[in-house]
C-alpha positions, 0 to 999 in steps of 0.5 A: 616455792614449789618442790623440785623434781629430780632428774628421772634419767638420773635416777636411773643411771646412777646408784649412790652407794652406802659410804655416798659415792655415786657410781655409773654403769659403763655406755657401749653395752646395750646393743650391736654387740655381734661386733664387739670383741669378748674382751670389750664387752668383759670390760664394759660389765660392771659399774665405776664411780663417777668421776670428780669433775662431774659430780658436781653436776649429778649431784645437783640433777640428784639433788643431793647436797 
């Protein structure tokens, strides 16, 4: 059986923290920002957990058990 490969966006997207939780950037704050309000973009700074009904899906893109 050969090994498998993890999700390479995935590696990119999500950080698995010390205590293994996984967390996420918030979408929205790549481009055409001109448009958006000071407030908006404040709050789209930062990162989030994941929320639980998606988890099993990042873990197994992961491959995490």
């Amino acid at each position: 059986m050969p090994k498998l490969k993890t999700h390479s966006r995935a590696k990119k997207t999500f950080k698995v923290t010390g205590n293994g939780s996984i967390r996420r950037f918030k979408a929205y704050k790549s481009h055409l920002l001109t448009k958006k309000s000071t407030k908006r973009k404040r709050h789209l700074r930062g990162s989030v957990e994941i929320h639980s009904a998606n988890l099993p899906l990042v873990k197994r893109m992961l491959r995490l058990r």
